[in-house]
C-alpha positions as CSV (number, residue, x, y, z in Angstrom):
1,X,0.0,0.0,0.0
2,X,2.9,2.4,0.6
3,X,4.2,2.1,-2.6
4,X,1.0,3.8,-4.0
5,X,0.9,7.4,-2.3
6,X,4.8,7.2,-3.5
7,X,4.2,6.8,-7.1
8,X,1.8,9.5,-6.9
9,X,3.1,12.0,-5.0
10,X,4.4,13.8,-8.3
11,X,1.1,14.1,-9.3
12,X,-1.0,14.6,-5.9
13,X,1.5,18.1,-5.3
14,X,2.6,18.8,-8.1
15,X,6.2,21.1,-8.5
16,X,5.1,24.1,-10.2
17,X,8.4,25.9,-9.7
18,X,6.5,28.4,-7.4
19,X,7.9,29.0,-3.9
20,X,6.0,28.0,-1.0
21,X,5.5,28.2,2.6
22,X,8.9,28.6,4.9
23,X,8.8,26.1,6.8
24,X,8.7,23.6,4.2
25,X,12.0,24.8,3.0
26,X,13.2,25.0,6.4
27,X,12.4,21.0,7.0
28,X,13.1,20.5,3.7
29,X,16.9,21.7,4.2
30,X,17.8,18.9,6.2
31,X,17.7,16.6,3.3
32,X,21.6,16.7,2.1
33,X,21.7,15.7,5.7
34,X,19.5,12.7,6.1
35,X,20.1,11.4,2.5
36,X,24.0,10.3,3.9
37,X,21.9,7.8,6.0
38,X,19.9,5.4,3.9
39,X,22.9,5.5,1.5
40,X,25.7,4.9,3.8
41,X,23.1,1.9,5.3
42,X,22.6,0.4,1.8
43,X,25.8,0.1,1.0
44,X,26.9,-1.9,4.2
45,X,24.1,-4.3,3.2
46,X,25.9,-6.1,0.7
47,X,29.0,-6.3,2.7
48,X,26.9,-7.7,5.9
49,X,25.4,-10.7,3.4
50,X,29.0,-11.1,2.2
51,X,30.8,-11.0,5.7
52,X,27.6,-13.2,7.0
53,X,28.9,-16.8,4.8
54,X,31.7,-16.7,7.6
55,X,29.7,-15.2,10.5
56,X,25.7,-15.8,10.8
57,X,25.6,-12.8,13.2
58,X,26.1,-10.4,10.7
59,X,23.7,-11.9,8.2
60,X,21.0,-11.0,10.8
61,X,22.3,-7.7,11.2
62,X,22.4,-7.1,7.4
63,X,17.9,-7.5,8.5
64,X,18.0,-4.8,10.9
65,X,20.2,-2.4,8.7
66,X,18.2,-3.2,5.6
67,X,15.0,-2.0,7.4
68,X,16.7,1.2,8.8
69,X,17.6,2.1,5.3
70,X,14.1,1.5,4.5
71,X,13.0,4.0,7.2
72,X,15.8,6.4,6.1
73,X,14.8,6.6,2.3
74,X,10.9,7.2,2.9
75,X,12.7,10.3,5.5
76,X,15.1,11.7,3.1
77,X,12.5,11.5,-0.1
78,X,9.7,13.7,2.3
79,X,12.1,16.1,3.5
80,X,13.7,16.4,-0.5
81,X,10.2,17.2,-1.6
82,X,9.6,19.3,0.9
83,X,12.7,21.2,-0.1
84,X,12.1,21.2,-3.8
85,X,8.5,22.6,-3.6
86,X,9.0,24.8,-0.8
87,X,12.0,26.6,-2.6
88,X,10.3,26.8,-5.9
89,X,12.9,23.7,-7.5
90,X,12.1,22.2,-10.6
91,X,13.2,21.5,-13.9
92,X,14.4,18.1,-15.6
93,X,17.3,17.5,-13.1
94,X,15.5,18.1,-10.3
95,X,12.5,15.9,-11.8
96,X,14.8,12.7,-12.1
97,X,16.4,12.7,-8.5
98,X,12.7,12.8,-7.8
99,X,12.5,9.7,-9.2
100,X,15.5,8.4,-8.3
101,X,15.0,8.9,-4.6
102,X,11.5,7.1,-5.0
103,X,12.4,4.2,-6.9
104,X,15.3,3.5,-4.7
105,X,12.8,3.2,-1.4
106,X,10.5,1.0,-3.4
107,X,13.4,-1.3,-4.6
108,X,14.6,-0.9,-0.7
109,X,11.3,-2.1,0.6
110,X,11.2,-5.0,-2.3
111,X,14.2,-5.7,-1.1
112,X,13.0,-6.2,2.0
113,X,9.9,-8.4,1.3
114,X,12.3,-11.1,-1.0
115,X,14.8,-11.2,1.7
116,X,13.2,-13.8,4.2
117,X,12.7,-15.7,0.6
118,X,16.4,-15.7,0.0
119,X,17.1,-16.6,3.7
120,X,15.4,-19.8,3.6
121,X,16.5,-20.5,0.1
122,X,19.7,-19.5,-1.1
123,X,18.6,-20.9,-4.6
124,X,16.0,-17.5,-4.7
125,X,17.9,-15.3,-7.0
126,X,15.4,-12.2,-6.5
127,X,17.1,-10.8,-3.5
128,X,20.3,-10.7,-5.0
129,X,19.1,-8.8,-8.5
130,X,16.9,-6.6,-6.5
131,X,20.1,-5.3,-4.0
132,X,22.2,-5.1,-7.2
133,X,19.4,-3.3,-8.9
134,X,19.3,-1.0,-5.7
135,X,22.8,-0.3,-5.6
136,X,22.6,1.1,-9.5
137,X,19.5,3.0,-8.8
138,X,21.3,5.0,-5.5
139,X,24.5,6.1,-7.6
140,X,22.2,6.9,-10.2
141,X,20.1,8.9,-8.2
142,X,23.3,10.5,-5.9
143,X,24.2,11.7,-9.4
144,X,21.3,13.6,-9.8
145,X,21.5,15.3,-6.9
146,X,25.2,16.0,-7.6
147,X,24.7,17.3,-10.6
148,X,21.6,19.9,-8.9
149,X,23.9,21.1,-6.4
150,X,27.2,21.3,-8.2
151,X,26.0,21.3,-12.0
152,X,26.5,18.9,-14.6
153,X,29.8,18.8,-15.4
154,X,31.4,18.4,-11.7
155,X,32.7,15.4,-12.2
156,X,34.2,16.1,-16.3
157,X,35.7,20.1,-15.6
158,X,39.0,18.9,-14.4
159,X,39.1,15.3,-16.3
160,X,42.0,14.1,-18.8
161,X,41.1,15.7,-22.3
162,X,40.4,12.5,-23.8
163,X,37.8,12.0,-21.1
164,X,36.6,15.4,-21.9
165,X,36.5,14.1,-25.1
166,X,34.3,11.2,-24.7
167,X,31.7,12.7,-22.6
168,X,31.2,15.8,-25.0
169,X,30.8,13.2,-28.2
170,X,26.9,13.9,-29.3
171,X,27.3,17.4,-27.6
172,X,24.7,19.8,-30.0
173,X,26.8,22.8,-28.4
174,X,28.9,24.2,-31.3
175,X,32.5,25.2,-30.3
176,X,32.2,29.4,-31.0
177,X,35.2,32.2,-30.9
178,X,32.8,34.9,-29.9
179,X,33.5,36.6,-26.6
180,X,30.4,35.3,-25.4
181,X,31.2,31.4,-25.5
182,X,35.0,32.2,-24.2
183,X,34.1,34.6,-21.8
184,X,30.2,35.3,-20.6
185,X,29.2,31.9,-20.7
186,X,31.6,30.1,-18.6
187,X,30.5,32.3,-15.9
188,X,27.3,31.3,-15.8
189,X,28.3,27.5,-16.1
190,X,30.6,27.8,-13.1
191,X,28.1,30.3,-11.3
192,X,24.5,30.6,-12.2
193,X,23.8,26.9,-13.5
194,X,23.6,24.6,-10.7
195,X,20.2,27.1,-9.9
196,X,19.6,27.8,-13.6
197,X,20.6,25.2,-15.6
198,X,19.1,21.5,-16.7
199,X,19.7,20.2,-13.2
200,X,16.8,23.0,-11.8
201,X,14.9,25.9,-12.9
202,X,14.4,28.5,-9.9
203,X,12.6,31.0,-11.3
204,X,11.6,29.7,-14.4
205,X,15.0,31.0,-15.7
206,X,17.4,29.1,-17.6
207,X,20.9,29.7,-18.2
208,X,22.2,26.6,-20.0
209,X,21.4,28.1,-23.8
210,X,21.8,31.4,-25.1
211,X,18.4,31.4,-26.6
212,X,17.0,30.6,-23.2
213,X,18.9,32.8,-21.2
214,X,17.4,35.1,-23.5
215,X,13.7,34.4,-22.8
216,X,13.9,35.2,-19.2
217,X,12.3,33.8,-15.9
218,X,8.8,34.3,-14.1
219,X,9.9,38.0,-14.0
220,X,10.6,38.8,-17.9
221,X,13.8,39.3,-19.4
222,X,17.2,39.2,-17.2
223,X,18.8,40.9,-20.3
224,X,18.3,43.9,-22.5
225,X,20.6,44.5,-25.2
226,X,22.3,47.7,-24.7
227,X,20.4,48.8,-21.5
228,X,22.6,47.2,-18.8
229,X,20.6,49.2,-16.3
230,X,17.4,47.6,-16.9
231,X,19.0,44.3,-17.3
232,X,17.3,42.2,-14.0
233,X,20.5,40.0,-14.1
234,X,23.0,42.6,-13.6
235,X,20.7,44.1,-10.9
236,X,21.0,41.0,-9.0
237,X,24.2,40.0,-9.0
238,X,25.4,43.7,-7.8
239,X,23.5,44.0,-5.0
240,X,24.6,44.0,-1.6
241,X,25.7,40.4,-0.5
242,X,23.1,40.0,2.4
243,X,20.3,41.9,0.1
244,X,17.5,39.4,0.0
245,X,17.5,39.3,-4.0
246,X,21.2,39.1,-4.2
247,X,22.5,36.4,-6.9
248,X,23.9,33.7,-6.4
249,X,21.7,32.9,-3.6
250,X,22.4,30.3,-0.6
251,X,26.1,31.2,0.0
252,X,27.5,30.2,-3.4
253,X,30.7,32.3,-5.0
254,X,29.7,36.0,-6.0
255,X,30.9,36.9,-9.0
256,X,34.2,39.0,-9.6
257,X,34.8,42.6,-10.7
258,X,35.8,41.4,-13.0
259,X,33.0,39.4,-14.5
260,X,30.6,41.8,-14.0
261,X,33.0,44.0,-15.9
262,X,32.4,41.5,-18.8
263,X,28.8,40.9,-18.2
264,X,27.9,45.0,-18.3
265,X,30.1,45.7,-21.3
266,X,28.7,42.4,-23.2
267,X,24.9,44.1,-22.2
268,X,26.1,47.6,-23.4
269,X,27.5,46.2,-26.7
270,X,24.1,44.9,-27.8
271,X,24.6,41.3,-25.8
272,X,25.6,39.2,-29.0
273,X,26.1,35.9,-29.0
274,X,28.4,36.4,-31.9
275,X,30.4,38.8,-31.5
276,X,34.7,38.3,-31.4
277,X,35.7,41.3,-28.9
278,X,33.8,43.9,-27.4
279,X,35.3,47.8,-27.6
280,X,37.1,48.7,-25.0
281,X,38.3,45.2,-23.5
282,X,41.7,44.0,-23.9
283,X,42.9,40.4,-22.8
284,X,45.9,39.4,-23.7
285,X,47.3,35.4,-24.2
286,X,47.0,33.8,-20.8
287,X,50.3,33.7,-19.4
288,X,51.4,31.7,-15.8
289,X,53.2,34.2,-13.9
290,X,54.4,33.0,-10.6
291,X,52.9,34.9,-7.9
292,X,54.7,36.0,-4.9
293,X,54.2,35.7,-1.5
294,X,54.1,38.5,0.5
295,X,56.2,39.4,3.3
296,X,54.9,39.0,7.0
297,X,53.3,41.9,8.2
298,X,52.2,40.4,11.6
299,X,53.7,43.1,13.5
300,X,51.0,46.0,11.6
301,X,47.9,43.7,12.5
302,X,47.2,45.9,15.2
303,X,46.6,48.6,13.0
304,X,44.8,46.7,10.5
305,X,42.2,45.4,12.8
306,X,41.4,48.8,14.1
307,X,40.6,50.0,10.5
308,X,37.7,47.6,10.5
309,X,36.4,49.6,13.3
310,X,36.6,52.9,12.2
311,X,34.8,54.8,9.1
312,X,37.6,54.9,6.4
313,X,39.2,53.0,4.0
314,X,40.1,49.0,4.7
315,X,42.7,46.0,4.8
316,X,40.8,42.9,3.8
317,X,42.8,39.3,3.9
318,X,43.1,37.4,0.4
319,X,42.5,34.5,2.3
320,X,43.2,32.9,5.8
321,X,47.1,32.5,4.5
322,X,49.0,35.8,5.3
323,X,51.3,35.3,2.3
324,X,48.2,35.7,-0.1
325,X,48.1,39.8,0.9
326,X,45.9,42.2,1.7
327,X,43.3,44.5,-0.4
328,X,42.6,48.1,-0.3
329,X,38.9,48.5,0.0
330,X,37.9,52.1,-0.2
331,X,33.8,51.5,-0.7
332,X,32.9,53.3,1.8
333,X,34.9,56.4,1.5
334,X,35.0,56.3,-2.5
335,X,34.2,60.4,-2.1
336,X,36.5,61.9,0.3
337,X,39.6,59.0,-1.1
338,X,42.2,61.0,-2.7
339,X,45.9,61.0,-3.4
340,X,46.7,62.0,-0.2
341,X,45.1,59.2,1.4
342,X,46.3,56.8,-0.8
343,X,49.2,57.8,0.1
344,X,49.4,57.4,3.9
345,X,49.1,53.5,2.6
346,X,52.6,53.5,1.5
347,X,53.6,51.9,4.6
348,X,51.4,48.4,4.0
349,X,52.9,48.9,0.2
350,X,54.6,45.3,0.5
351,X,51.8,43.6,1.4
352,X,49.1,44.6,-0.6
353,X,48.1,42.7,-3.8
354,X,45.2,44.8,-5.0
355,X,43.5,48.0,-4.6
356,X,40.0,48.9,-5.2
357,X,39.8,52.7,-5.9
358,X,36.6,53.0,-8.3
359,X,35.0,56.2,-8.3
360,X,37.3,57.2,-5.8
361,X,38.9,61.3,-5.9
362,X,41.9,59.5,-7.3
363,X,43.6,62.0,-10.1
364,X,47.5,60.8,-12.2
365,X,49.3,61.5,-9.2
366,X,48.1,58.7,-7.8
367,X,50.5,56.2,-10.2
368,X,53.6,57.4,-8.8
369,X,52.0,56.3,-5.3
370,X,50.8,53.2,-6.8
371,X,54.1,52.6,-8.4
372,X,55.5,51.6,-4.5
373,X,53.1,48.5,-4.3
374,X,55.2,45.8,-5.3
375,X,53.0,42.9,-5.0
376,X,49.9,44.5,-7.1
377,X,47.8,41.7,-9.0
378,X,45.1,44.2,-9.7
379,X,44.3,48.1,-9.7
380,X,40.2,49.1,-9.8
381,X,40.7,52.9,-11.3
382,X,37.3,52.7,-13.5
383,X,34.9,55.5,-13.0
384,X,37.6,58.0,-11.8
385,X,39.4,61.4,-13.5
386,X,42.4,59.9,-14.5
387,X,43.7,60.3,-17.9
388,X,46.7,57.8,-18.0
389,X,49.3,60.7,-17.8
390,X,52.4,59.1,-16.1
391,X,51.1,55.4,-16.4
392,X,53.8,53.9,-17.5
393,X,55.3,54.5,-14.0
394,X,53.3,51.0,-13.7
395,X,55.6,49.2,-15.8
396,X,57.7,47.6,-12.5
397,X,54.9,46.4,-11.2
398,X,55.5,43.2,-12.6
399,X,52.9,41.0,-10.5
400,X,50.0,43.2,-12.2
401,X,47.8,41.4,-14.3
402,X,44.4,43.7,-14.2
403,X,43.6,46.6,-14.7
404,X,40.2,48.8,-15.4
405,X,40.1,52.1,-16.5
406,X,36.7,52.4,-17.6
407,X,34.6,55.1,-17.2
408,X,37.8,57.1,-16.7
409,X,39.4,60.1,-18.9
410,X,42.3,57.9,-20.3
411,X,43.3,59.1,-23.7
412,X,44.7,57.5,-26.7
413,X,48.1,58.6,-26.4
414,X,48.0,57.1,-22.6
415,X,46.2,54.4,-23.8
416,X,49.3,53.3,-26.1
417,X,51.8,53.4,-22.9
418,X,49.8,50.3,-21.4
419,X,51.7,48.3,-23.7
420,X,55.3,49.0,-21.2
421,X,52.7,46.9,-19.1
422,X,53.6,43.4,-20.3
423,X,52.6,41.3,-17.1
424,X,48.8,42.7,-17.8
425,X,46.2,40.4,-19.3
426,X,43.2,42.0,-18.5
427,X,42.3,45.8,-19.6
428,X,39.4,47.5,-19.5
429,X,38.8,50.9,-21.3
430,X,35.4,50.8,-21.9
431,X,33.5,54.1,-21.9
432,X,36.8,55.9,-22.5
433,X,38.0,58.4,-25.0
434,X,40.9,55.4,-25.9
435,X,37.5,53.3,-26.2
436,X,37.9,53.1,-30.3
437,X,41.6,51.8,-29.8
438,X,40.3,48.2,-29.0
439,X,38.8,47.1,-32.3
440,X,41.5,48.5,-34.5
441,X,44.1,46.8,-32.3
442,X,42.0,43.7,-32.9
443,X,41.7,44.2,-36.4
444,X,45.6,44.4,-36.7
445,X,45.9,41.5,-34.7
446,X,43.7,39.3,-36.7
447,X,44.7,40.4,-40.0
């Protein structure tokens, strides 16, 4: 009798990719939890029966574990619906661990029934194909989920090339040149998918296909060609981290500067799919340049943790390693940051590895300042008044691989200096006067 409200509960509430009440998703949520159970139980089934030939004791156990698996799969497939229609989940991916999670508790509870068979005759062969048949059905089904939480390709994006290979053989994705396939798109694959991709569809938006992408969510278009301030998508993924809207959701990665750089000149441009470069984006050939650690700076930590404290500009850590630097985070004082203040930083010089002075007071003085931080990876200039007079004094800097200038007053002439800059790969000048540069450089350089 169970095994009917099972099979129909896809039909009796149906996912309609609508959100629901909170406290379904706040039951629902202990699903990744409770699945670990039932599948760490069915596998120790087989190796009971095995270990049981030499020890009858263990046989019996294999019973008792059999039924708590049992109990665990009919728990983990309530609180995973309960979590997919509570948070609005659907879409093909989600549709098939659906199915996988309740065709693996009937197969469990089959395998339950056939057991006392097999027990009393080890001739029965339906035990043994039904826990093989279980077994297949769980990793299929663990997939599923793997691939909704991590997206589809989790267990191919760092594989051999010839495994690479193999999997992508029947692929209808054409291999493209444009700037979207090498540069917009794997963003969204390594950000945006495991929400908004084949695995699930939050929103009603997908994000796997350019055409769907395209057609938007429940709210219309994420996207308008040219207009990247009514573009829904760019609205989301810029606002504040704890805003309620903010993209991704549920703690995953933000995306960089950087690709939101990408993302609002792609919008701007017209949003092609086509397109080879975009005006006023440089990246050069990817080159490996060793990055070094900075020094130890353990004796100004003092200092640094009292800037957290205080209005003004800040020292964030790279990451919990000291070596990985610090970054100079001037967000909330972008209108009274100046030279002058970047200058009084001089003394952390050695240790910082990036600086984030976007609309900022910040003038062409500022290079010869900037020139005294060794370790620079990345400078954020865009949307101040410089004009690239004296920016070659960058040109020792020879950790720096990014820098944006957009929205800035950077001329042609200056614009032609970057090239004394041959550590950079990434350079934005988009919304520049030395905007037109770009596509003749690329011109030369593809003719």
């Amino acid at each position: 009798m169970l095994s009917l409200p099972l099979v129909g509960l896809p039909w009796i509430v149906r996912l309609n990719g609508q959100p629901h009440a909170d406290w379904q998703q706040f039951l629902g949520r202990f699903h990744p939890l409770a699945v670990h159970l039932p599948v760490t139980l069915i596998l120790l089934v087989p190796l009971l029966e095995l270990a049981g030939r030499r020890k009858p004791a263990l046989r019996e156990a294999a019973g008792f574990v059999l039924g708590l698996a049992f109990a665990g799969c009919i728990a983990s497939v309530m609180l995973g619906y309960l979590l997919a229609f509570g948070s609005g989940a659907a879409g093909p991916g989600v549709t098939r661990h659906m199915w996988g999670g309740i065709l693996l508790t009937l197969c469990t509870m089959l395998c339950l029934l056939t057991r006392p068979l097999w027990a009393v005759s080890a001739a029965d062969k339906g035990y043994p194909a039904l826990l093989a048949i279980t077994l297949i059905l769980m990793m299929w089904a663990a997939h599923q989920g793997g691939s909704i939480t991590h997206g589809s390709n989790y267990l191919t994006v760092y594989a051999p090339r010839p495994i690479k290979t193999i999997v992508s053989l029947g692929s209808s994705q054409a291999k493209s040149d444009s700037f979207y396939a090498q540069h917009i798109d794997p963003i969204w694959d390594k950000k945006c998918l495991s929400c908004h991709g084949d695995g699930q569809v939050k929103g009603k938006l997908r994000m796997d296909t350019f055409e769907a992408l395209m057609m938007g969510g429940k709210d219309g278009p994420v996207i308008v060609p040219n207009k990247p301030e009514d573009s829904l998508l760019l609205k989301r993924v810029t606002l504040p981290e704890g805003h309620k809207q903010f993209m991704p959701a549920e703690g995953k990665p933000p995306l960089s500067k950087e690709e939101i750089t990408w993302i609002r000149a792609w919008i701007q441009q017209g949003a092609s799919p086509t397109v080879t470069h975009l005006e006023g984006i440089s990246i050069r050939e990817q080159r490996d340049i060793p990055l070094e650690p900075v020094g130890d700076y353990s004796a100004l930590q003092p200092e640094i943790d009292r800037m957290k404290s205080v209005p003004g500009a800040k020292l964030l850590t790279v990451s919990a390693k000291p070596s990985d630097g610090l970054i100079l985070n001037t967000l909330d004082v972008v209108d009274s940051f100046g030279d002058a203040q970047l200058a009084q930083f001089e003394k952390y010089a050695p240790y910082i590895v990036e600086v984030d002075l976007a609309r900022t007071a910040i003038t062409d003085a500022s290079f010869t300042t900037l020139a005294q931080f060794t370790h620079l990876r990345a400078i954020h200039l865009d949307n101040t008044s410089v004009t690239g007079n004296g920016i070659e004094k960058l040109a020792g800097l020879k950790q720096l691989t990014y820098l944006n200038l957009s929205g800035t007053k950077i001329t042609s002439e200056s614009a032609a200096r970057l090239k004394s800059l041959r550590s950079l790969r990434h350079i934005y000048l988009f919304n520049t006067p030395a905007q037109p540069l770009a596509p003749a450089a690329e011109a030369r350089k593809t003719s």
